[in-house]
C-alpha positions in Angstrom: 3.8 109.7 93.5 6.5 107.8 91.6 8.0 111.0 90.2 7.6 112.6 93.7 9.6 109.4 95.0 11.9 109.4 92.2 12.8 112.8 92.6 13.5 112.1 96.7 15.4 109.0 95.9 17.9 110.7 93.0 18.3 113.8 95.9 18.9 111.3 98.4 21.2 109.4 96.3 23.4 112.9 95.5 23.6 114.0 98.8 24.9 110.1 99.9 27.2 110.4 97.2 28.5 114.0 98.0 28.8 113.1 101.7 31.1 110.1 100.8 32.8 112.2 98.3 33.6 114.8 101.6 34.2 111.7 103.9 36.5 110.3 101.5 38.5 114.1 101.3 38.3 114.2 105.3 39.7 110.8 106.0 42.6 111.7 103.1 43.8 114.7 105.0 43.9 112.9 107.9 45.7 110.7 107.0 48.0 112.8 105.4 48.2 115.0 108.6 49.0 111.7 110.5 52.2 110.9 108.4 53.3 114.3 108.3 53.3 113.9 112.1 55.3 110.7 112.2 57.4 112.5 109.8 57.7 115.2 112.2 58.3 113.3 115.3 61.4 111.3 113.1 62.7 114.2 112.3 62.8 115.2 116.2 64.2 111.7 117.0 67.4 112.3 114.5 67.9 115.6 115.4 67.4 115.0 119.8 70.2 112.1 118.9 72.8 113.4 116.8 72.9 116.8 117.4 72.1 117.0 121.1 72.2 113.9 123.1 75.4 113.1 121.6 76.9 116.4 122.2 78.7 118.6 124.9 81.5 115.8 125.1 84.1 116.1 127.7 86.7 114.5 129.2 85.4 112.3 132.0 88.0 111.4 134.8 88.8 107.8 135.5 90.9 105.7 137.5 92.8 102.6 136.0 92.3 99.9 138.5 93.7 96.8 135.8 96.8 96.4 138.1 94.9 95.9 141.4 93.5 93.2 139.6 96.3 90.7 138.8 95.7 87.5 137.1 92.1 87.8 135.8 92.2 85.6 133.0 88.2 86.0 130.7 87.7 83.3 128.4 85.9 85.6 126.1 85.8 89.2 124.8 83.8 91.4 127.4 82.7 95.0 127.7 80.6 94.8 130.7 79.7 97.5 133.3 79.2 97.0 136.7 77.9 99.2 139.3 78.0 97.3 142.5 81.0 95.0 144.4 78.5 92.1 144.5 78.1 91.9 140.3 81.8 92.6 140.1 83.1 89.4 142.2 80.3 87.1 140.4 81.8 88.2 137.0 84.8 87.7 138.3 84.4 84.3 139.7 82.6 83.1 136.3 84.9 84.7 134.1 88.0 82.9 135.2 86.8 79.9 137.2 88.9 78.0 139.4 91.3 81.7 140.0 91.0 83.0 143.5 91.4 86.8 142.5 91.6 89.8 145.2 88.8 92.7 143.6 90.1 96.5 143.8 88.6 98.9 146.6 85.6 100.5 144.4 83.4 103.0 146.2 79.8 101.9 144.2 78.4 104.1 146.2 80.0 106.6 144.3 81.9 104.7 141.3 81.4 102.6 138.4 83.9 100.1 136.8 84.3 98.9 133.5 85.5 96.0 132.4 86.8 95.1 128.6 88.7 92.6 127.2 89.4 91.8 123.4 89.1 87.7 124.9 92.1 85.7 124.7 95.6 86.0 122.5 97.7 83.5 121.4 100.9 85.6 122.2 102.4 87.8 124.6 102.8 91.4 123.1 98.7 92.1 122.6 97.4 95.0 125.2 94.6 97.6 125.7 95.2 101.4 125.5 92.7 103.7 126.7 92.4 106.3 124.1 89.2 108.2 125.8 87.0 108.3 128.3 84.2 111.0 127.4 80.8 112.4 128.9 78.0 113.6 126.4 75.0 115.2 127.5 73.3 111.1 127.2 75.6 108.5 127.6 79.7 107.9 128.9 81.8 107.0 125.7 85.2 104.7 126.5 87.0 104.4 123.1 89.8 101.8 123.5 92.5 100.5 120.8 93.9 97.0 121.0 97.7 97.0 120.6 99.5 94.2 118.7 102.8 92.5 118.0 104.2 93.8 114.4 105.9 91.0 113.0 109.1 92.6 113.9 108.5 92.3 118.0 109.8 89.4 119.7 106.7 87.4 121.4 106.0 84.0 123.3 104.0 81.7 121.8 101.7 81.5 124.8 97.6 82.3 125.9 97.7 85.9 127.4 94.3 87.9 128.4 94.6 91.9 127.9 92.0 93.9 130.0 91.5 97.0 131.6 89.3 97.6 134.5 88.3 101.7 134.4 86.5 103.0 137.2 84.5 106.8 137.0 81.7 108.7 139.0 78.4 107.1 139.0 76.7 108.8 136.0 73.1 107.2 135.9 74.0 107.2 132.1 74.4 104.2 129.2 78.1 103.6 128.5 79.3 102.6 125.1 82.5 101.0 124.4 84.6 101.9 120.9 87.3 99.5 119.6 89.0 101.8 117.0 90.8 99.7 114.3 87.5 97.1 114.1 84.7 96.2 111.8 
């Protein structure tokens, strides 16, 4: 009987150890399988990114509403979108306390506005140009470039606060601001 036991026991024992053996293969390749799936799926993720969410640019129309907002004054560099009159006039209000200012005529029904400022200068002379305003197929890009006095240009020695206030269509999409010539 101890032979016949010994026997079971040693067949026992080599199937256990052949069945971890194939447990341990089975679990590798899954693994393996797994992280060539993430793989996959980062691959996807790059490619939806680059090559098609940020692509099919065009031009996107916009209106310059900065002069029918005289005197805003931010204390501090802003890029801020807004898509309703109420969260226009409370930026407003906080931005530049103490200034009664008149807001544009926006249709939000229809429009959005953005505002950006670089924050305040110490001299007259700095200003904003618009250098594009483009759709892709996932988000609005506004590339601006901040203009400034050369040493040549005659300036005042005094606090100015360059902005622009762009209004568009209403594009359910994220807009990204671009300062060309910064870090």
């Amino acid at each position: 009987m101890g032979a016949t036991e010994d026997a079971a026991s040693r067949r026992f024992a080599a199937a256990r150890a052949g069945a971890g053996a194939a447990g341990w293969g089975t679990n590798r390749a899954r693994r393996l399988a797994g992280l060539a799936a993430v793989g996959v799926a980062a691959a996807a993720w790059i490619v939806y990114t680059h090559a098609w969410r940020d692509s099919g640019a065009r031009a996107l129309p916009y209106r310059d509403q900065t002069t029918r907002l005289p005197g805003l004054q931010p204390a501090r560099a802003a890029d801020r979108l807004f898509v309703d009159r109420l969260e226009l006039a409370y930026y407003v209000r906080f931005a530049d306390p103490g200034h009664v200012v008149q807001l544009p005529a926006i249709d939000f029904a229809r429009d959005e506005a953005v505002l950006v400022s670089p924050g305040p200068r110490s001299s007259t002379g700095y200003s904003i140009r618009v250098v594009s305003v483009v759709e892709e197929r996932g988000r609005v890009v506004v590339t601006l470039r901040e203009r400034t006095p050369s040493l040549g240009n005659p300036v005042r020695a005094i606090a100015t606060y360059p902005y622009r206030l762009l209004v568009f269509r209403k594009l359910d999409k994220p807009v990204y601001i671009i300062w060309q010539g910064r870090p």
